[in-house]
Every structure is written in C-alpha cells, then in structure tokens.
N, C-alpha and C positions, 0 to 999 in steps of 0.2 A: 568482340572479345579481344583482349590485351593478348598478342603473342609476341611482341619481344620480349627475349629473357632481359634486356635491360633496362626494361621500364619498370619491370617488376623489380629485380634488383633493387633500383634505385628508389622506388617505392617504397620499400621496408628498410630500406637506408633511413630514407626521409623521417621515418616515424620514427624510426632511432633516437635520429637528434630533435625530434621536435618533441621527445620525451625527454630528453637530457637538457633543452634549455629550458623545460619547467620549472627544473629543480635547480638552476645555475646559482641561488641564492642561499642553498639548503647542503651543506656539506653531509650532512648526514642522508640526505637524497639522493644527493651525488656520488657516496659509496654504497650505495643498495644499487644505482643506475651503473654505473663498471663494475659491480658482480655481475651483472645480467649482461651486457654488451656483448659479451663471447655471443652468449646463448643468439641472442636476437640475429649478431653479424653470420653467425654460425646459419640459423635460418635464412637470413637473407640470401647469403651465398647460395644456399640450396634451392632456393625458389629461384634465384640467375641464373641456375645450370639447368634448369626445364627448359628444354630447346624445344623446338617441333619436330615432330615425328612424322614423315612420308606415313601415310596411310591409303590403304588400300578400298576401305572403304567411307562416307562420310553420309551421318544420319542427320538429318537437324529438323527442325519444327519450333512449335509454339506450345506453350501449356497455360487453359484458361481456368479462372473459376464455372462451373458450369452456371453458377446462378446469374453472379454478379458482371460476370465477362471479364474482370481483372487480372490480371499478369498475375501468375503463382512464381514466387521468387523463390530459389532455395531449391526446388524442388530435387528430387534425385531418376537421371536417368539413366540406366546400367544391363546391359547382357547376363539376362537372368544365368545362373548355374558359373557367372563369372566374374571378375574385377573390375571391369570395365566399363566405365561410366561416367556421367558429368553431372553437373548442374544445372539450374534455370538463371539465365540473367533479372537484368531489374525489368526488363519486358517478358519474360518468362518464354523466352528464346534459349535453345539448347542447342547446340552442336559438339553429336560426338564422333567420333575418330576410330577407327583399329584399322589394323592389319587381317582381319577376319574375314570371312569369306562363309558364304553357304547362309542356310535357313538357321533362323536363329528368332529369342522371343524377346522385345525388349519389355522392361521393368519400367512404369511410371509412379512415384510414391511421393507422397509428401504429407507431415502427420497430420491430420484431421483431414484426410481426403480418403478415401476410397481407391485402393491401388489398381491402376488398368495394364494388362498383358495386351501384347500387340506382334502376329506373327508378322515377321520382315524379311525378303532375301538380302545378308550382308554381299555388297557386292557393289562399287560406283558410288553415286552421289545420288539419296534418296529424302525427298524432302516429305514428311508425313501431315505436313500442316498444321490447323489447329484444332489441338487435340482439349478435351474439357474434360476436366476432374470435379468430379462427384462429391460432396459434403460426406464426409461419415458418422451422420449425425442426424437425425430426426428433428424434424422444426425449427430449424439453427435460422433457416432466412426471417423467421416468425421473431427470435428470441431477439435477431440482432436489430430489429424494427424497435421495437418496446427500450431495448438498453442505448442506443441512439446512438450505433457506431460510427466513427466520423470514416470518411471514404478518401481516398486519395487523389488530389487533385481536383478535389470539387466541395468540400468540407470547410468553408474557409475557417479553419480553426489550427492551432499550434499540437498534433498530437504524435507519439512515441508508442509504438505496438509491442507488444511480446506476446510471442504465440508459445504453446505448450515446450517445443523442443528446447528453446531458450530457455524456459523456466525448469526443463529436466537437464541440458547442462550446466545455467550457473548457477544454479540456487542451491543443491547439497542439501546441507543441513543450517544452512542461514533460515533467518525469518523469513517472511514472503516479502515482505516490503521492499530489503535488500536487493530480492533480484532488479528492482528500478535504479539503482544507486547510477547505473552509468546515463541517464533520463537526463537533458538540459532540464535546471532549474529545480533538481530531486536531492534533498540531502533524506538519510538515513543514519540512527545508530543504534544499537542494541542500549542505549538507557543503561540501566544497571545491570545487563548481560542474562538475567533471567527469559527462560523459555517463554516466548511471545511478550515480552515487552517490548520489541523495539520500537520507531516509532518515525513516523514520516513527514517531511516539510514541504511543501512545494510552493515554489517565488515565493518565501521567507513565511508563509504560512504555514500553520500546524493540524491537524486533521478534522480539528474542531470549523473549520475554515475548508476545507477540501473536501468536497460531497463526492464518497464513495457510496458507488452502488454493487450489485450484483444481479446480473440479469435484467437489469434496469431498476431492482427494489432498492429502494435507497438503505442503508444501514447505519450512516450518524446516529449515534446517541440521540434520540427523541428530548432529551432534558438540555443537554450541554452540546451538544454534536460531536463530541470524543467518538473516535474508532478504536478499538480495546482487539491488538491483532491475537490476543491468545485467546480470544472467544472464537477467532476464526481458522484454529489450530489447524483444521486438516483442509483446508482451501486449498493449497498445492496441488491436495493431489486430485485435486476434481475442474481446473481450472484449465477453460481451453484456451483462451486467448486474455488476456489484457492491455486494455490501451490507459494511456496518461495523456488524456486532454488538457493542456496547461492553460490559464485562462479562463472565460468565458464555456467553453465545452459546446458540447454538439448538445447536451441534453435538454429534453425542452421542461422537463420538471422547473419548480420553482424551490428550488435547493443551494445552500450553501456553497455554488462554487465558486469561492471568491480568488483562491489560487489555483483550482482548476479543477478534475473531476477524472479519479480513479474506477475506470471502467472495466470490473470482470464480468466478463462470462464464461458460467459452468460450463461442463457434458450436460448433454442434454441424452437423449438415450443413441446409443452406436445401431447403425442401422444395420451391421454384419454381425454374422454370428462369432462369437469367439471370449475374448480377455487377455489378461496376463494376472501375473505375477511377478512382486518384486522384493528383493533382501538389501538392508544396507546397510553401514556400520560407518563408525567414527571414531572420532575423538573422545573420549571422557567416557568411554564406554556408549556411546550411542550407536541405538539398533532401531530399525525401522521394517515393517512388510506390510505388504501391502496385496490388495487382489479386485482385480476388476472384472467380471463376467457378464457378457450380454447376451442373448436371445436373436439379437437382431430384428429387422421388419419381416415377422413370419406373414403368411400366405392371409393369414384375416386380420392382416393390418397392426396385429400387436407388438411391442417390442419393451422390454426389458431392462434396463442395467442395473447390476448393486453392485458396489464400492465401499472398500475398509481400507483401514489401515491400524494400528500400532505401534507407538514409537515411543523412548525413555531414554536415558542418560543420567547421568550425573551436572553435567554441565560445567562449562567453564570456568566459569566461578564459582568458586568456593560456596556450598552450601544450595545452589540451586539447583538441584535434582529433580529431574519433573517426567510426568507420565502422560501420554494421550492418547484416546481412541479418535476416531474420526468414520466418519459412516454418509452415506451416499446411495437414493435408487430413485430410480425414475420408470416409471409407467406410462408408458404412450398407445394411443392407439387414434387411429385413422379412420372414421366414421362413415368417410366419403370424401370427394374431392373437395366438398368446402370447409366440413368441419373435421377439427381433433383435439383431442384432450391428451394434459401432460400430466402429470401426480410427480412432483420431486419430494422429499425429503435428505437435509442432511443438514450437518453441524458435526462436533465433537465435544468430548470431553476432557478435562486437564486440569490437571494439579500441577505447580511447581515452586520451588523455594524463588527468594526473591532476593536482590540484594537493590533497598530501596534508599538507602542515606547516602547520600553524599558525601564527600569526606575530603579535609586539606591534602593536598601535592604531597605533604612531606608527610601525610598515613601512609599513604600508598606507596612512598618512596621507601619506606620502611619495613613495612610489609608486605608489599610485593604486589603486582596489579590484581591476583588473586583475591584478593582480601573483601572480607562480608561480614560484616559487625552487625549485620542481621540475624543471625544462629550460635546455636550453641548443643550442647547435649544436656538432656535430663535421662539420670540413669543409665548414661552410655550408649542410649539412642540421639541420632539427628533430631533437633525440633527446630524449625523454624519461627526467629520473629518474626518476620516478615513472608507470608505466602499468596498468594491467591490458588483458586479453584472455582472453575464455572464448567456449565453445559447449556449451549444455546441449540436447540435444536429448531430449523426452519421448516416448514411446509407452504409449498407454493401448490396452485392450480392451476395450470392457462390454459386457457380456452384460444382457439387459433380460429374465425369465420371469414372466408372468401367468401364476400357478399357478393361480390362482381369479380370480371376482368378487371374491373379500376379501382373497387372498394375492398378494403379490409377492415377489421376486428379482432384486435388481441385482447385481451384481458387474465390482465393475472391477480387471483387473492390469495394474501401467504399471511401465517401468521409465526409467531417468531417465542417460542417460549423459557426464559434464561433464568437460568438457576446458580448461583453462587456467590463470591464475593471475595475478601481478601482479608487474611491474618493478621492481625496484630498486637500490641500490649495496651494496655488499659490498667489505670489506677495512677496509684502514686509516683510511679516510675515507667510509664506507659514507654518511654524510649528505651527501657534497660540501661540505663547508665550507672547505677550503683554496684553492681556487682558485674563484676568483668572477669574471666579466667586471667592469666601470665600470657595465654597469644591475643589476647582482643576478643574472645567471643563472650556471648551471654552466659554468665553462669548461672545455668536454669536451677541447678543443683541447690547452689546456696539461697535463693528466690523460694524454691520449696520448702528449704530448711525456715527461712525465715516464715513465711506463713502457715504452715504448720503449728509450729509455736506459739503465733498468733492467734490461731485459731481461725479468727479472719482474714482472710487474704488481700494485702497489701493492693499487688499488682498482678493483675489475671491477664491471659491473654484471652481475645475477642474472635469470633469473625464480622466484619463488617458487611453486610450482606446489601446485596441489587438484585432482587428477583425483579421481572418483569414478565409481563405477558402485553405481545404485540399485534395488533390487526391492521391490513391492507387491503386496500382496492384497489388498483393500477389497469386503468384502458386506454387505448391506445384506437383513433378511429383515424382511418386514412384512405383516401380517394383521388383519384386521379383527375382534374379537370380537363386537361390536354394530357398530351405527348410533351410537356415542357412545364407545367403546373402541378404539384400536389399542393395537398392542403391537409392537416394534421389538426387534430385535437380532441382533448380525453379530461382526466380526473385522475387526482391521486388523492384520495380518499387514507389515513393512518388513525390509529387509536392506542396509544402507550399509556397503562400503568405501570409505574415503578414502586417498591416496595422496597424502602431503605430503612437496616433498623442493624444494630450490634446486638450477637447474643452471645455468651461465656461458652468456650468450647474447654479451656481449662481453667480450673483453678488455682492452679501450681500450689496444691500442698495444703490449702486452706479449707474449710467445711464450706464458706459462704465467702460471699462479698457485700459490703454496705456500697450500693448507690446512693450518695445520699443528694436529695434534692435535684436530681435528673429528671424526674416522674412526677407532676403534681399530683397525680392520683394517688401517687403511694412515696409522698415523701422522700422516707426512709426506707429503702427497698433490701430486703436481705435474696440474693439473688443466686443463685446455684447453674452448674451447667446446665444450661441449654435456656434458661430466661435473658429476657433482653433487659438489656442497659443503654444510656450513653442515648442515645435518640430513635426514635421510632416515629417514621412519615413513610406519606407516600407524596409518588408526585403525579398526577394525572396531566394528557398531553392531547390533545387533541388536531389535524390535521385537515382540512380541506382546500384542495387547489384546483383549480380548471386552467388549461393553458393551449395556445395553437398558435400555430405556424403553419407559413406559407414559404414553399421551399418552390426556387423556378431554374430550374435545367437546360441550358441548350446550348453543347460547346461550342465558343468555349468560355462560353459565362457560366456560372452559377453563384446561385442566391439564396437566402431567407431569411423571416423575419421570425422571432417567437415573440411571445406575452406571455404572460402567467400572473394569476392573481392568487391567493391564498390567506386565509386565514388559519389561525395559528389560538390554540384557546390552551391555558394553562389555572388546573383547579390544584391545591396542596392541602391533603391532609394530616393532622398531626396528633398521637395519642401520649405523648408526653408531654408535650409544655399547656394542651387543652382536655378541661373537662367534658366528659359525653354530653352531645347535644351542641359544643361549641368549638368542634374538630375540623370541621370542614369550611375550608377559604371561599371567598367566592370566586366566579369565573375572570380570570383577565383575557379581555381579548385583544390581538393585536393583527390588524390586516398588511401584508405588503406588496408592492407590485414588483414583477420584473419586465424587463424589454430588451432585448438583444435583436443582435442581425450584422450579417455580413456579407461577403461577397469574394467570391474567388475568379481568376482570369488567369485562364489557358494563351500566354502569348502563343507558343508554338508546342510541338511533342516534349523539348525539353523546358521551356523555361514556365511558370507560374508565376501568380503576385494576388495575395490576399489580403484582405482587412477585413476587422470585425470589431464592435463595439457594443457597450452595452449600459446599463444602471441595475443593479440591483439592490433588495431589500433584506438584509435576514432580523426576524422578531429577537427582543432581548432573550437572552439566556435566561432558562427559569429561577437561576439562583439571584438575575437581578430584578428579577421580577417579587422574588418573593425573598426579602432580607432581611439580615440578621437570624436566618434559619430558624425561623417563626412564617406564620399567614401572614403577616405584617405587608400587605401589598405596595409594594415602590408605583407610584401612579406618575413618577418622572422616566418612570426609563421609556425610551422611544427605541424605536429602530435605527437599525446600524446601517447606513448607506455606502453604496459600492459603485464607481465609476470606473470602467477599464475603456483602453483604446490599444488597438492590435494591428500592426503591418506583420506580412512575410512575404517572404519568394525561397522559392523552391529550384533546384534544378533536379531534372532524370533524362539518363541517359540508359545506355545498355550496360554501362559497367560504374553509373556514377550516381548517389543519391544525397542531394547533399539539402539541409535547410535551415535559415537565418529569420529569424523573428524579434521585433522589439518592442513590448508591452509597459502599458503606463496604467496603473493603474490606483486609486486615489480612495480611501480607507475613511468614511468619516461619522463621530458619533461614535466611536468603540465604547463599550459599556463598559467601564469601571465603577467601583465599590469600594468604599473606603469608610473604614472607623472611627468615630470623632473622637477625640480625649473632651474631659478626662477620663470616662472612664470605658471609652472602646468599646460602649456598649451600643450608642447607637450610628446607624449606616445612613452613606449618604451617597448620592450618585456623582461624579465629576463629568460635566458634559463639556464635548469641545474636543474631544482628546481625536487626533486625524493623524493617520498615515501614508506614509506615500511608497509605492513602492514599483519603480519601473527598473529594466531592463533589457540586455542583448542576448541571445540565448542560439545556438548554433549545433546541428550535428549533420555527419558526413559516414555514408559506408561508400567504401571502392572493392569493386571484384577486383583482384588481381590476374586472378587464372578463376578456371572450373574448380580447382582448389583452394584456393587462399581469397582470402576479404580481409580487410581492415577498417576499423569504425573509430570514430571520434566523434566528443562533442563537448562544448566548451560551454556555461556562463556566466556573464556578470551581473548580480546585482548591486542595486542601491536604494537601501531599502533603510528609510528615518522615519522618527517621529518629525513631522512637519511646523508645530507652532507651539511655543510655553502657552497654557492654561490659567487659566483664575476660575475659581467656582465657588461663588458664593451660597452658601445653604440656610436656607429658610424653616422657620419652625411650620405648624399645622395653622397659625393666624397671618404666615407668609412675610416674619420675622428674620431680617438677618442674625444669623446664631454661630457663624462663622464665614470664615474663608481661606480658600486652601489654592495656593497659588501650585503648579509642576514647571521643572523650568528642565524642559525634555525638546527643547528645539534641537534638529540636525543632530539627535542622538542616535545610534544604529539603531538598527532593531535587530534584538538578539537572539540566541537558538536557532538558528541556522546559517549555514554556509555561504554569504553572500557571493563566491567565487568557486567555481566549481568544472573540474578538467574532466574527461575519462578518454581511452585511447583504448585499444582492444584490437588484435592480429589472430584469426584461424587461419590452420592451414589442416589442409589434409592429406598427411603421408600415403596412407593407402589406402584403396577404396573401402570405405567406411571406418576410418581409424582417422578421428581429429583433433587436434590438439587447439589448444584458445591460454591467450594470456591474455588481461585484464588489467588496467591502469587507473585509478582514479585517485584525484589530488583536490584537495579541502582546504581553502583558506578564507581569512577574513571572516570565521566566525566569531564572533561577540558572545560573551557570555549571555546567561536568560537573567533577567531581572524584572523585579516589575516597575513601570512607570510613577506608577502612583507613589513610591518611596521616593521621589528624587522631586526633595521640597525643597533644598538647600540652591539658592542663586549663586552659592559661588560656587557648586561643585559641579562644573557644567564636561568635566572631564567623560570621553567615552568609555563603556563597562570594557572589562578586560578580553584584549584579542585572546583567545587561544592561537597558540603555537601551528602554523601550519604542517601537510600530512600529507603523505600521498602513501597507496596500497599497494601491492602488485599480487594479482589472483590468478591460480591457471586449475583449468581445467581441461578433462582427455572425456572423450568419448569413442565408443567401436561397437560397430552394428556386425552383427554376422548371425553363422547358422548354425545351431542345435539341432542337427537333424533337419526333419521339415519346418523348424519354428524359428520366428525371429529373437534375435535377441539383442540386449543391449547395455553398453557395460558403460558404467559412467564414475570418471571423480573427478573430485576440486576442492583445491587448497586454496585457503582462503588466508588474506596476510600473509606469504610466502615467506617473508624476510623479518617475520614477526616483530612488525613495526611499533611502540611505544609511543602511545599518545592517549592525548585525551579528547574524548568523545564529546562529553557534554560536559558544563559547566554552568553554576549558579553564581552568581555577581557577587564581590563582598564589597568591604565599606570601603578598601581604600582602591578598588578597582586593579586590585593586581593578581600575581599569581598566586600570591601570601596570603591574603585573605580570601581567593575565591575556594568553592567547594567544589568537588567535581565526582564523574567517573572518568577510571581509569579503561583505556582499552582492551578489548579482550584480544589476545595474538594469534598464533596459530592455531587455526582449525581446518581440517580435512573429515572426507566422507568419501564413502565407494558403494557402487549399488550394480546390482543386477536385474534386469527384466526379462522375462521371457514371456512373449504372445504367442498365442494359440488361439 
C-alpha cells in the first residue's frame, strides 16, 4: 500500500495537469479546468496531509472469491459498531490500523457477497489469512458458465467490468448504457434525449454490430440486430454485474460481435433472507422507488426474489415526459446436489415523448437546446408527434445438471413477448410542417380544425407497431478432460416473429381517413381508429447454431479455440401489397461459420500478454434480403465478413491495474441497398463496399490510499471506408442496366468518437462517505452519413467533425445505520458545468456546420436516492 503522503499528493497533482493538458487547445475547456483546480488542489492537499498513524494494533489478510479463488478488490473491512475500516487492494489484501485494543467483531462486506462477522482480540499484529466470501446469490457459478464471463488474466480478450455498486453510484438517472461512457473504445449519447433512447458505439460500431446478451440470451433484434434500450427500461435495477468484451469476446455463440459484446448479468435469486427499498428524485420532476424482497435459501432448498420499480418525469427535453414500470422474480430451488431449476421473469413497461428530428445549429441556437418540434397541444393537453411505448416481457428456465465431478449441463429456454411501437404523423403532412404555433411546436389545434371541416382527415397520427413473440433454446455441455483441458459445446436454437403494421390511434378532427392505394385488397380504404394503414407484414426469423470450444489452462499459459456454425432462415409475409393465397415469401436460407482463438501468458504475478484472432460471418439484414419492402427476394446479398487480430499486456500490482491493447480489425461485404432512378422504384445491392477499423485503446486504476483511487483510460481510433466501389447491376437476363460508382476511399466513418479520454478520482472522507468526480473528453467525431450518397468524384472532402467536448460528472455516496439496517444515500450530477455541445449529428451537402442537422445536448442533470435493507 502507498504510505507516503507525498506520492499521493503528487498523484492527484499529476491527474490535475494530465486533465488540463487535454483541453490546452480548447479555451472554453480551459475555463471549466481553473473553475475546478481549487477544488481538485484543494483535495489533493488533503490526501498529502494523511500521514501515518502509530497504531496500536495491526489486522491484515486476504479476501477471496469462495468459488473462483480471485482476489475481491474494493471490498470493505471495518470494526463493526464503528468507523474504522479499509479496503481490499488489487490482490484483495487488507491491512487495517487503530489504536484499539480489547475483543472486538470485524465486518467483511462487499456487494454481491454474503457479509462474514469474525470475533478478533484487537491487540499487536494479527494476520487472519485467507478468508473467502460467499456469492449472495443462487446459481450465479451456473449463470456465469452459459453468459461466458471473461476471467482475468487468463481470458485472452480486451474486457471492462462493472459490478452493481458502480452502476448505483454513477448511473442516477442516465440511461444504462451511459454508465460505460468511461469503457476504452465506448461512445454514448442520449440521441434526441428521450427516455431510453440513447444509444451505444463500440470501436466505431453501432449495436446492430455489438451482440448484447443477458444471461448469456442474446437480445439483438432478430430482423436487423438493433438494441432498442427503452425496451429494457428497468435492467438497472436488476443488473448484477456487467462486462464490455471489446472485440472478438469470450462468447462462444455465433453472434454478431464484430465490435465486441455487452455482457449482463441479472440477480439471480439472493440466497439471504431480507430486501430493501429505495426513493429517488431529480431533475425535471423525476421520481423513482423501487423494492426488492427475498426468501432466501430456506431449509427445502427454496428461494424467492421479486423486484419492482416506478419511475416518471417530465424529462429534459422539451416534450419528453415518460412513465415506467419494471418488474423482476425468480424462483429457485435445489433438487439435490446435481440438479436445480430457476423460473425468472422480468421486463418493463414505458411510454415516453420523444424528440426525433434533427434540426440546423442555428434552430437550436435560437430556441434554446431544449427545443422539440416533435409536440404540441390539442386542446390544452400535451400530445406528442413523436412517442414510443413498448412492454417486453421475458421468461427464462435453466435447468443447472452436475453430471460428474468434471461434467456439467446448463440449459436455459426463454421466451420473449413485445408489445408496442412508436407514434407518429401519417397523411399529407406526416412531418407536421404546415401548421406551426409562434414558438415552433405542432399546432395540433389548427390540424383538427382543418379536418374536421374536411370531414376527412388530411393527416392522422399512427402508431407504428413491432409486436413480436420470441423462443429459445440455449445449452451449454462442459466437461473436464484433465486438470488443464475442458471442452465446451451446445446449441442456440431462436425462433422470432415480428408483426410490423400502422394503425390510426387519432384522427385529429376527421370522421375517417382515405388510404388510397396502400392495400390491394381494399384499394380505396376508408379507415377509422384503430384500422391499419400504411403497411402490414411480418417478418419471420429463424435460428440454428452448434458451436465448441477447447479451452487449455495451466499457468501460466491459457488458451482456446471456439467454432460455430449456424444457419440463419428468413420467410416475409405480406397482407397489403399481396393477395390471400400469394402472401407468404419463400424461405431464404443463409449459413455462416465463425472461428476464433486466443491465448493469454502469465510472464510473472505482475506482467501479462495476450492475443486473439478471429473470422467471422453475420447473414444479410432481413431488409437486404427482402427489398423494396415487398417478398421481392435480393438472391445477391451474401454475408458480411469479419477479420479482427488483437495483442494486449496487462500490468497488476497491489495498488496498480493498468491495460493496453491494439486491434485490427477488417469490415468486408457491408450490405448496402440502393434505388435506381428514374424512378427509385427498383433496389439494387452495391457489393465491395469494406471497412477497416483498427486501434490503441488503454486504461489504468491506481489505489492511492485505503481511501482514494484514481482511474483512466484513453482511445484512438481510425476508423475509414478502405477502397471507391463500382457496382455494376444486371437485369433478371443478367443485363447491364446500370452502374453506380462510390468514391468513399480514406472517408471517416461516422457516428462515433474516434478519440476518446475519461479520468475519474474517489476519495473517501469518512468511513463510508465517498465522493467521485468524473472526466470524459470526445473528439474526432464525424458526423453519420450514408456511404451510398457519395457518388460525386470530386467531392472527396471528409463529412463534418463535430466540435470537440469534454464532461465533468460527480458523484457522493454514504453508507450508514437506521437503526439495525443498512442504508445508503447516493447522488450525481451529471454535466456539472453544463457544457453545450452537440451530441450527434447527420451529414449535409456542403459538410459543414451550416448545412449539417443535429442534436443538441442535454446539460445539467442530477438525482438523489435512498436505500434501505432489511
């Protein structure tokens, strides 16, 4: 452990100026950085005046996982009924201090463990050894087999962890994704600041591209692999750990992760009896509570948990006001020593306004970053143009069989049932652009007045609706061949219908609507709320994969290989643009393999060096399979192929954890879709189109003291379109009919952060009273555009940087006692300094600030919560 005060000092000096020469280019950085400098030098001083303390007596040990045998970092160890206490280093070594004397109890705690009491004479120098902490949780060694958690120092993969406490001190009332923002290689933003849209990049991919699972169930969009986080509203509050496998990933599914792979896992059931409760509030009116009750593992093996929550606001922006419930129980019980059965369910439910258009620099300069051209009032009430509303509710099963000492079986079946979709205008004026109030919003008012009049109504608003009903199968077989050999392999078995169609939820004023010529069956449709318009399909999804791996242990080497094969089946029904009996497509099937494998090496206790490699395949997107939004089968679209190559090293010490990795990874075949003139009606695929996207990616935590840490982590990418395209298209006699050249060489690739800083100091004043500030800096984001526009040879210019940015966020947490019960009081302010910037941006013609669109950023927000367990 560090005990000169002047290392520390200088320590949080260091991070001072290594925060102030970020911004040395950014004046406007530079005076948000000397507002703060008091504050930081102000701390630093005070972390230099901790001297050491003569003590009387001296406790020290070790804290392990009981399962896994790995150092519990973080942990808390303290003289119960008193303030006195410390931490666990990065070997989850402790040594604490007093002046105490006599019979005393110590407190070992850390969140998802089971806290152990331990009676000790204070008195000398007493070493207690190593001591192992318990799971507080039911089949978690089972759950983390199945979700393919990567282990440290022996995973040779690039991954970032957050366990629950993290995600209770910085995430507030951010989306969940957020709380990765300080993750090498992780851009986030809240999109147009509506509740649960924000949305995640990882090494310059977008989610569609990043195979999140839960639990090990995969959860991409079955159709397009979109992650949709307001369908997964209430995840926060049931989420015990999270890692971000950047890359290749530890998982052996045969799944989209071409930028890497978003790994949670739930609570499973709490093996002690008890819960809490928790209150929270906000900004903009936001309120949240919440309550968790368990059972525990009773005496015949049963055990319990249910889980809710509640939460609403008005939201930040203008017009977004939204509501959720969120729900969570799991049913366990224990059979015997080989076999148990889990029962989960959970999901949530939510509604929120949305503010979905993008809009010139100089709207937003005018009207304020607030601003949402998405609502209006009818009648004096709020209506939204733009909302969504879903409820996805999940059901899992696992089955858990210790076949042997060396053999196991997991198997989990979930099915997944979504209900809702997203608001919007329809008709003549589907954007609202004809009638505006004097501040810019919809004048729903005059829109009624007008069709009323009409009799028929103009422009109606829609819901666009994605019901789905989801099935799985996921098993997991694994066996031991030695003491240094397993062997791995299973099935992931999926089946998705989707059910896409518009129906009228208003008619603003009118008796009816004419679709005309949307419907062959019905022409001319005269349509009333609650009939569909506009398009009505399904998309059918089919899944089968087998995959195994050989994984070989024996430090300080480790290794494995995975495969995976999978077919991929996509049927499209349609009851609008086909007559009954001529609805239904036929099957496309599309096979892909993958192949990875790596290898990790233990030089000594502190250093490491890893590498890993791979190929993979993902099936076209069902939209390019099936184009022009008809059965119309595209019998050219192929698979999109994926080549990465991965070095890293590592260092850990007792107070130093630091790691450097540099990925290369090679994009080829992206499926594009394009509309031929003249008349845009018919689609054609562009093959060739490759990206490249490698980079350095670095982060570093230092213990300071048993109190203070400090984190960083830095990366760059460079991330282009690789080579100009030609694509010649052929008729159905295999006729040239055109050709469409892109001249996208050495263009960025845009929508996300190519450059990306975070920095982060806790300290802890007094035993259990901690405070965290928060750093993270954005640059070299490119606006999003799409490739396939950029036909012109001479316009070879790159799409517009956005303005660089950096944040500063702080958070306090205090743990203390209600009596006999713990409690725990948490806030965080998010944007401190309420920085003005833009988040996300769409491309315009002349690649500048002028013509791009954008959103503006949302600024200050805060949140406070209480918890209390019992």
């Amino acid at each position: 452990m560090l005990s000169n005060s002047k290392t520390t000092f200088f320590s949080a000096l260091a991070l001072l100026i290594y925060i102030s020469i970020l911004s040395r280019n950014d004046s406007l950085h530079m005076k948000t950085l000397l507002q703060l400098r008091p504050l930081l030098i102000t701390i630093g001083m005070f972390l230099g005046c901790t001297t050491y303390i003569a003590a009387q007596t001296v406790v020290n040990g070790q804290l392990i996982d009981a399962e896994t045998k790995e150092s519990v970092i973080g942990a808390t160890v303290v003289i119960k009924g008193s303030t006195i206490g410390t931490t666990t280093d990065f070997d989850g070594n402790f040594k604490l201090e007093t002046k105490e004397t006599g019979p005393a109890v110590i407190l070992f705690s850390y969140v998802g463990y089971q806290t152990i009491e331990q009676d000790i004479e204070l008195g000398g120098t007493t070493d207690l050894g190593v001591i192992e902490l318990l799971t507080d949780a039911v089949n978690l060694k089972e759950v983390n087999v199945i979700a393919s958690v990567a282990v440290d120092r022996q995973t040779p993969v690039a991954v970032s962890t957050v366990d629950p406490e993290i995600i209770e001190e910085k995430l507030g009332n951010q989306e969940f994704p957020e709380v990765l923002k300080s993750s090498p290689g992780v851009f986030t933003t809240k999109q147009g600041g509506g509740f649960g849209d924000s949305r995640i990049t990882l090494r310059g991919f977008g989610s569609e591209n990043i195979a999140v699972t839960i639990n090990g169930m995969p959860i991409n969009d079955m159709e397009n692999g979109a992650v949709y986080w307001s369908n997964w509203a209430g995840l926060s509050d049931v989420t015990r750990n999270m890692q971000v496998q950047r890359g290749l990933g530890a998982t052996k599914l045969a799944i989209p992760s071409v930028g890497g792979t978003i790994n949670i896992l739930t609570r499973t059931t709490d093996a002690k009896l008890g819960g809490n409760i928790m209150v929270a509030g906000g900004n903009n009116n936001y309120k949240k509570t919440s309550f968790t009750v368990s059972t525990g593992l009773t005496e015949k093996k049963w055990a319990v948990t249910l889980s809710g929550s509640q939460s609403s606001g008005d939201g930040w922006v203008d017009g977004t006001n939204f509501e959720a419930y969120s729900y969570f129980a799991n049913i366990s019980k224990e059979f015997n020593a080989n076999h148990s059965l889990a029962l989960s369910i959970f999901g949530a439910t939510q509604t929120h306004g949305q503010r979905r258009t993008q809009l010139p620099i100089e709207t937003f300069e005018r009207e304020g970053r607030r601003f949402n051209e998405d609502w209006g009032y009818l009648f004096g009430q709020q209506t939204n143009g733009r909302a969504n509303f879903y409820s996805k509710p999940v059901i899992t099963l696992n089955h858990y069989w210790n076949i042997s000492s060396s053999s196991q079986l997991a198997t989990t079946a979930y099915a997944s049932f979504g209900r809702g979709g997203g608001i919007g205008g329809y008709g003549a004026d589907q954007n609202f652009r004809t009638f505006r109030t004097g501040d810019g919003l919809i004048d729903f008012d005059r829109y009624y007045q007008e069709n009323q009049e009409d009799i028929a109504s103009n422009t109606v608003l829609v819901a666009s609706m994605n019901d789905h009903d989801w099935y799985g199968l996921l098993s997991n077989f694994t066996t031991s061949i030695s003491d240094k050999v397993t062997l791995t392999a299973g099935f992931d078995l999926r089946y998705y219908e989707g059910r896409h169609f518009q129906e009228i939820t208003n008619l603003l004023g009118g008796q009816f609507y004419y679709d005309i010529n949307k419907d062959v069956n019905e022409p001319i449709k005269i349509a009333r709320e609650g009939d569909k318009v506009g398009f009505n399909n399904d998309g059918i999804v089919a899944w089968e994969s087998v995959f195994a791996q050989a994984e070989f242990v024996n430090d300080p080497i480790s290794a494995f290989v995975t495969v995976a094969f999978a077919n991929n089946s996509k049927q499209r029904v349609d009851f609008f643009n086909y007559m009954p009996g001529n609805r239904t497509s036929e099957w496309v099937h599309d096979q892909t393999i993958s192949a990875k494998g790596g290898a990790n090496y233990n030089i000594n206790d502190n250093h490491n060096v890893f590498f890993n490699t791979g190929f993979l395949q993902r099936p076209p997107m069902f939209n390019a399979v099936f184009r022009n939004f008809k059965n119309d089968v595209n019998d050219d679209a192929i698979n999109e192929d994926i080549f990465t190559v991965e070095v890293g090293y590592g260092y850990r010490s007792t107070n130093v954890l630091a790691n450097v990795n540099l990925y290369h990874t090679e994009w080829k075949n992206k499926s594009l879709i394009v509309a031929l003139p003249p008349d845009f009606q018919t689609f054609a695929n562009i093959t060739g189109v490759d990206a490249r996207h490698q980079g350095i990616e670095a982060d570093v935590e230092v213990i300071l003291s048993p109190r203070a840490r400090i984190t960083g982590s830095l990366s760059v990418g460079d991330w282009i379109w690789t080579d100009d395209v030609e694509s010649i298209f052929f008729d159905q006699s295999q006729q040239p009919i055109d050709t469409l050249q892109l001249f996208i060489k050495d263009l960025k690739v845009g929508n996300a952060a190519q450059t990306t800083v975070a920095a982060g100091a806790q300290y802890e004043i007094l035993s259990g009273l901690k405070l965290g500030v928060d750093y993270t800096f954005f640059s070299d984001l490119y606006a999003d555009y799409d490739p396939s526009n950029r036909t012109d040879p001479e316009d070879r210019e790159q799409a517009w940087r956005v303005p660089k940015y950096g944040l500063f966020d702080f958070s306090a947490s205090y743990k203390f006692r209600i009596g006999s019960l713990d409690a725990y009081f948490n806030t965080k302010i998010n944007n401190i300094f309420d920085e003005k910037y833009i988040a996300d941006a769409r491309d315009g013609i002349e690649h500048n600030q002028e013509t791009a669109l954008v959103y503006y950023s949302v600024g200050t927000t805060w949140s406070v919560s209480l918890k209390v367990d019992f």
